[in-house]
C-alpha positions as MATLAB code, in Angstrom:
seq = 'XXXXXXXXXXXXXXXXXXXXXXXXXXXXXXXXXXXXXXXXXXXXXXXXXXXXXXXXXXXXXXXXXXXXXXXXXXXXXXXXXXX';
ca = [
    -168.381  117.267 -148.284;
    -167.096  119.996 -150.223;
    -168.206  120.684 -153.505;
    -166.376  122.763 -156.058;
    -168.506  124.676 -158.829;
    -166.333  126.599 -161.591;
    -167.906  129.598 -163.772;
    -166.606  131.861 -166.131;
    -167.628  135.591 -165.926;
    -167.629  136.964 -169.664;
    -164.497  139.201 -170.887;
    -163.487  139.195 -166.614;
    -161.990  135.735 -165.024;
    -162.833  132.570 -164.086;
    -163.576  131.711 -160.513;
    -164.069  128.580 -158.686;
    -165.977  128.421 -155.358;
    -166.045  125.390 -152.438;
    -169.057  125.380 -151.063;
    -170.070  122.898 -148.317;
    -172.511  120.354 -148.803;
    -174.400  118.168 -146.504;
    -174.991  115.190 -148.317;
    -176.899  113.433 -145.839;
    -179.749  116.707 -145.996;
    -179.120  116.534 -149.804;
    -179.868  112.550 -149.735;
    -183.334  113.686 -147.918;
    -184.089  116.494 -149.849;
    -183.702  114.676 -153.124;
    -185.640  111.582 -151.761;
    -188.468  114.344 -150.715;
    -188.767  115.844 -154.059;
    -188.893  112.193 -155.998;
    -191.411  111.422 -153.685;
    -193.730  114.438 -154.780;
    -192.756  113.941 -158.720;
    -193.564  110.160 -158.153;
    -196.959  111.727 -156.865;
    -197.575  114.135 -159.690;
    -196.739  111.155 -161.869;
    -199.539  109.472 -160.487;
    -201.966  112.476 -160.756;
    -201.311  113.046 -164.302;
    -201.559  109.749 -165.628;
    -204.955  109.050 -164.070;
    -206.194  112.204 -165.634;
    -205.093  111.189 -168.953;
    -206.336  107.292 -168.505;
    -209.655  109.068 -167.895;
    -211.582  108.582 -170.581;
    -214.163  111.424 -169.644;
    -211.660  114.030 -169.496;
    -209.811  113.043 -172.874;
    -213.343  113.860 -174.465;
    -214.614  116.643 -172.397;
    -211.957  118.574 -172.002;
    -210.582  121.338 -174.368;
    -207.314  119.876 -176.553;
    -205.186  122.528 -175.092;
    -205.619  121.345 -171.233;
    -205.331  117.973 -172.507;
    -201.954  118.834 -174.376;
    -201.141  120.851 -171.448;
    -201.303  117.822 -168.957;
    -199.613  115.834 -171.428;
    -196.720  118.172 -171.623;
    -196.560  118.463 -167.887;
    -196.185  114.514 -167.059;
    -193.270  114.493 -170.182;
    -191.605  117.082 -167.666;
    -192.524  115.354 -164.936;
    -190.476  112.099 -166.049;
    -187.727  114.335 -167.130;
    -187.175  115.100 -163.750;
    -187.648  111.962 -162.559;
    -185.200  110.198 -164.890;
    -182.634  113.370 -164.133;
    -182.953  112.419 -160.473;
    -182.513  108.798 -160.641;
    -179.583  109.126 -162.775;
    -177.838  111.257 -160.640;
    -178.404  108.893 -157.493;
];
């Protein structure tokens, strides 16, 4: 499938470029990495169900995991829009 992607280069032209795309290896590729986020997913929210580490651990890591499951189902969302 070709797959056209337009850009402008500041004060020069704008351009367009075909590129060819194997949507079948996309397909897997995008199934692969929803797969891993899925996992992540997982990870995360475990950690912050864990009562322990909510109390042990410093606020910072705590915000930090926090802020990297909200990314997390960014990307997942992003993905499954897109499919």
């Amino acid at each position: 499938m070709l797959k056209e992607i337009s850009f402008v280069i500041p004060n020069m032209c704008k351009t367009t470029l075909l590129i060819n795309v194997d949507t079948e290896k996309e397909k897997v590729r995008i199934d692969k990495e929803l797969k891993k986020l899925l996992i992540e997913q997982e990870k995360y929210n475990k950690k912050l169900s864990n009562p322990q580490f909510i109390d042990k651990a410093p606020k910072e890591e705590v915000c930090k995991v926090m802020q990297k499951l909200k990314d997390i189902k960014s990307k997942i969302i992003a993905i499954e829009e897109n499919k």
